[in-house]
N, C-alpha and C positions, 0 to 999 in steps of 0.2 A: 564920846558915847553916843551922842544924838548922830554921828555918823555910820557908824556901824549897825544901828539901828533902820538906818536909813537902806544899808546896801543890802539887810539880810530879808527886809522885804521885801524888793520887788521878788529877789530869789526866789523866796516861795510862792508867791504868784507864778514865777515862769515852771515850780515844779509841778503845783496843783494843775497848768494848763497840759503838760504834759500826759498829767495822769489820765485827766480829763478825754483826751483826746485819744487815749491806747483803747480808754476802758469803749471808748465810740467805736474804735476799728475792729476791736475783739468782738464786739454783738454784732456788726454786717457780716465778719467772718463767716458766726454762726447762723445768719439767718441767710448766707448762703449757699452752704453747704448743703446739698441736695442728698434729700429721704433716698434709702436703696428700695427699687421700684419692684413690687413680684413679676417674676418672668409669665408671660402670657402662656398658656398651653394653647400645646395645638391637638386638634380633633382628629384621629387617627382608628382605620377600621382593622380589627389583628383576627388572623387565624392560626390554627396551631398547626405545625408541620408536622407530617404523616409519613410513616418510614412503609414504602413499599417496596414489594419483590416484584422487576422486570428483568426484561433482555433486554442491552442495549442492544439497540440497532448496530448491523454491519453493513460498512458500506466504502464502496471499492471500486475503481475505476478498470474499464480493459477495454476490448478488442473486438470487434466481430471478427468471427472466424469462421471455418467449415468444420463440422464433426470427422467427414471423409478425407482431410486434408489430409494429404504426402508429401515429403518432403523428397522429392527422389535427387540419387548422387550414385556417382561412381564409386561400384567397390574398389578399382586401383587407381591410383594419381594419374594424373599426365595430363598433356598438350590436348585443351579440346580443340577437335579438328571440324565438327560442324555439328549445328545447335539446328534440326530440323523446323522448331516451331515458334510462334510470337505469342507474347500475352493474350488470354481470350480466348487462344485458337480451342476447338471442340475434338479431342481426341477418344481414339476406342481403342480398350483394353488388346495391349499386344502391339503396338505402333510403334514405330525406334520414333524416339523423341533426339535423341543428341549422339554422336560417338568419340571415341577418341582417337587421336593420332596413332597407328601400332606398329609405328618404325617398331621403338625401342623394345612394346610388348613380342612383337613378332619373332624379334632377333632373341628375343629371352625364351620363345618356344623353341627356335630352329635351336640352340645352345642345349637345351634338355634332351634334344631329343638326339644330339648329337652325343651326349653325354651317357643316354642308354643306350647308346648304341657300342660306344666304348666298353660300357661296363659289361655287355655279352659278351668281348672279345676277352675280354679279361676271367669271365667264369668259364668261358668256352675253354682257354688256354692251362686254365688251373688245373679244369677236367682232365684232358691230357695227362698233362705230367704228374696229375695225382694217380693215372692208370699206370705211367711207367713208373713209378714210386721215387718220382721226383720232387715233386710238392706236396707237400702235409696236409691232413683232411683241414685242417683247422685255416689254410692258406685257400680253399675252395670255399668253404663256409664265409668267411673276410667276402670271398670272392660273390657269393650267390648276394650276400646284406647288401652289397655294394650296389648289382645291379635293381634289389627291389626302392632301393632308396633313391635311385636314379629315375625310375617308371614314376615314384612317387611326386618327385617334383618335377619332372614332365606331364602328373597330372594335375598340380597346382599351378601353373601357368598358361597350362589352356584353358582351366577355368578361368582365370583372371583373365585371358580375352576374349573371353565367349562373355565375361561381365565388361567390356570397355568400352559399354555402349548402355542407353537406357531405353526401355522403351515403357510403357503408359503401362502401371497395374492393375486401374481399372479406366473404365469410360467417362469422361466428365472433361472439365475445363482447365486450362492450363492458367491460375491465378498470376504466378510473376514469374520470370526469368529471371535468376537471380545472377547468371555468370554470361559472359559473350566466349565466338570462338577467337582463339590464341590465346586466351586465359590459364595459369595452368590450374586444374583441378584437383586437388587433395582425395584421398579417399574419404569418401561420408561425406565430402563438403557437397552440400544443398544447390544443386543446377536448377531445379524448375521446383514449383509449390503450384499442385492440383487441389481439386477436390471435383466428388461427384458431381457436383450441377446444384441450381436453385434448389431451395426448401429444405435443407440441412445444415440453417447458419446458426452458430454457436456465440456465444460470450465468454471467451477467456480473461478472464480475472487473477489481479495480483493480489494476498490477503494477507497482514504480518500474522503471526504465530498468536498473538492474542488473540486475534480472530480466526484464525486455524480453530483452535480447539473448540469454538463456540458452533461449528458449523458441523450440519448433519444431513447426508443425500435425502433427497427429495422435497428440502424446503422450498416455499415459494418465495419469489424473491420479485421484486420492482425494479423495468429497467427502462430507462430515458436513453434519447439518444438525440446528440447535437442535432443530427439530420433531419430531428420531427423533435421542434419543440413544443412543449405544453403537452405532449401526448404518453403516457407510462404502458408500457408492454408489459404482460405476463411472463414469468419464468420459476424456470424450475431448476435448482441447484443438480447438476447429473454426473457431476465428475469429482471427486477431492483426491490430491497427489497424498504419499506417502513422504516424501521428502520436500527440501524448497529447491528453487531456482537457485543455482549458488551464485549466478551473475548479481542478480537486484536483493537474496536473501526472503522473497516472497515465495509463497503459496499457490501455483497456478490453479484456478479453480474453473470449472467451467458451467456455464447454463445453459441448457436448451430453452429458447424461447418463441412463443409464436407467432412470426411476422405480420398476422391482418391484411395480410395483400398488399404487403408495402414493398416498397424497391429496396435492399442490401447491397452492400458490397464489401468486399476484404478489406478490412481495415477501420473500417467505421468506429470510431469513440462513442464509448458507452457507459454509465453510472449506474451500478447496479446498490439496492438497498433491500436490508432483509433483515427480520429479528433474529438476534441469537438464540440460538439451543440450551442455553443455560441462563436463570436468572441468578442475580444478585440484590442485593439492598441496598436503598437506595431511600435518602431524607426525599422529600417532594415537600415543595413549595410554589405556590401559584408567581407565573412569570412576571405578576402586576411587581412582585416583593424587593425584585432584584433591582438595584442603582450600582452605579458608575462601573458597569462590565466592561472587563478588559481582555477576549478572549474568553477563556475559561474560568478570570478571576473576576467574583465581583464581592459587592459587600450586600447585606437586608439589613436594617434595621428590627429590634426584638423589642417587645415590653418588657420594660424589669422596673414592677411599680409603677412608680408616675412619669418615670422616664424612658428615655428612648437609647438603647444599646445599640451602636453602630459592631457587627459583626463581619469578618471576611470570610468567605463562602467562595469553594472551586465548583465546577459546573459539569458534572458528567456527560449530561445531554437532555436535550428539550424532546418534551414530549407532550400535542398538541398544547394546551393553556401553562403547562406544570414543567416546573425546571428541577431535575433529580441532580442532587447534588451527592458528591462522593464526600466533602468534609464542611464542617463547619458549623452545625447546628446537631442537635439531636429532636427525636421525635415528643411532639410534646412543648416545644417552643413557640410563645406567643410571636410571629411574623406579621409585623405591619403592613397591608397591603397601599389601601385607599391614606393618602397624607403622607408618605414616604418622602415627596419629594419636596416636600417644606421643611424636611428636620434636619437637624445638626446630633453629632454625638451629645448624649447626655441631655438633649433638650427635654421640656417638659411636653407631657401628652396628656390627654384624656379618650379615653377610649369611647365611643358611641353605639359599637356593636349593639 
């Protein structure tokens, strides 16, 4: 008995030290378990978006050009046989600029005319025998259609070599030579591009169909040009097509603008900018608003309450200080300007306005 006695004590001693020593671990547990802390706000300055009516801007790349430009070309194909003048050269209305080869046109006139001459013998000989009552009036008739239809393309071949040459429509400059001689030349295809001379240079412009319709003669329009940088010309929309270009699918548009005594030439790159003819609506929000713009896409930040709404917002176009957005907010939205770029979604704010 005095042994059992003996073993079931120390036991309890080694449970008591056990307890003893949980009950120690459990209270550092707790007294290190860390308080949850309030989130700090941040000081943030908001104004409310304002739904405005503008014009987007139109704005469109093109060309110097000439208002008086001609395209001149052969009305029939063939062999050019000599091209009179070079780029530059200073031409006067009426001047042969190029001709063609008229082997083959020549031999297509001598053929016609050989041709009406047949068909005389042929109404001559009906005559005749329609007096001896040989041939049928209807055999003379056959006979006269023949020879008018013979004259007739005897007179469409001499016109086509009285055309197998070009010569200047009006007086001015020869801009490009577009073909050499031994070329052959298509009819209509473009041998030389004139125009009248200095101080009738144009801006032709390409403008997709959205911007077609926005556009009305006589707007004034902004145009830059590589050749004079930092410097913006005056212009004035003077031309709108009825159809597109079916090659690019654009809009050729043109402006007349005022050179300032500046030097031009055919071809010069140009940027032209002009407000549209028609408004839309349009959210406005000051540019300070916008973070992490990606293109067209960015996100603002909104007050809702004490916190801060991260919202994604597309960008129609800037306009001086103010960014017009086509989606993403409505009018009447608190927009965080000042402190935007310390927040996180859903972080806390206080506003200071």
């Amino acid at each position: 008995m005095k042994k059992l006695v003996s073993i079931i004590v120390p036991l309890m001693a080694v449970g008591l030290l056990f307890l003893i020593t949980m009950c120690g671990n459990h209270s550092d547990a707790e007294e290190k378990t860390p308080l949850p802390v309030k989130q700090e706000e941040i000081a943030v300055r908001v104004v409310a978006a304002e739904m405005q009516t503008l014009s987007e801007p139109v704005t469109a790349s093109g060309l110097v050009s000439s208002a008086t430009e001609a395209r001149l070309s052969f009305k029939t194909g063939g062999v050019i046989d000599q091209l009179l003048v070079e780029e530059g050269a200073l031409v006067k209305k009426g001047q042969l600029l190029a001709r063609l080869n008229l082997t083959e046109i020549n031999a297509g006139v001598t053929q016609a005319r050989e041709g009406v001459a047949k068909a005389e013998r042929d109404l001559k000989r009906a005559q005749n025998l329609y007096k001896d009552s040989v041939a049928t009036l209807e055999q003379v008739q056959n006979a006269t259609t023949a020879l008018n239809l013979a004259k007739e393309q005897l007179s469409i071949v001499q016109f086509n070599q009285a055309y197998s040459e070009i010569r200047a429509p009006i007086s001015g400059v020869i801009l490009m030579k577009l073909m050499n001689e031994g070329e052959v030349a298509g009819p209509g295809t473009p041998v030389y591009v004139m125009h009248a001379g200095a101080g009738d240079w144009v801006v032709r412009a390409g403008v997709t169909d959205k911007d077609f319709v926005r556009l009305r003669n006589g707007q004034r329009a902004q145009i830059t040009f590589d050749a004079y940088p930092g410097q913006t010309f005056t212009g004035t929309l003077s031309q709108i097509p009825q159809s597109a270009d079916p090659a690019t699918g654009l809009y050729p548009v043109e402006f007349n603008f005022n050179p300032g005594g500046k030097r031009f030439s055919y071809g010069m790159f140009a940027t032209v900018r002009l407000e549209g003819a028609q408004g839309s609506s349009y959210v406005s929000v000051p540019v300070d608003a916008i973070v992490e713009g990606n293109g067209l896409n960015a996100f603002v930040f909104v007050a809702d309450g004490d916190k801060a709404k991260k919202i994604p917002v597309r960008i129609a176009f800037l306009r001086n200080d103010k960014a017009m957005l086509a989606s993403g907010l409505k009018a009447g939205d608190k927009v965080i300007t000042e402190g935007s770029a310390y927040l996180s979604a859903d972080a806390r704010i206080k506003i200071i306005n």
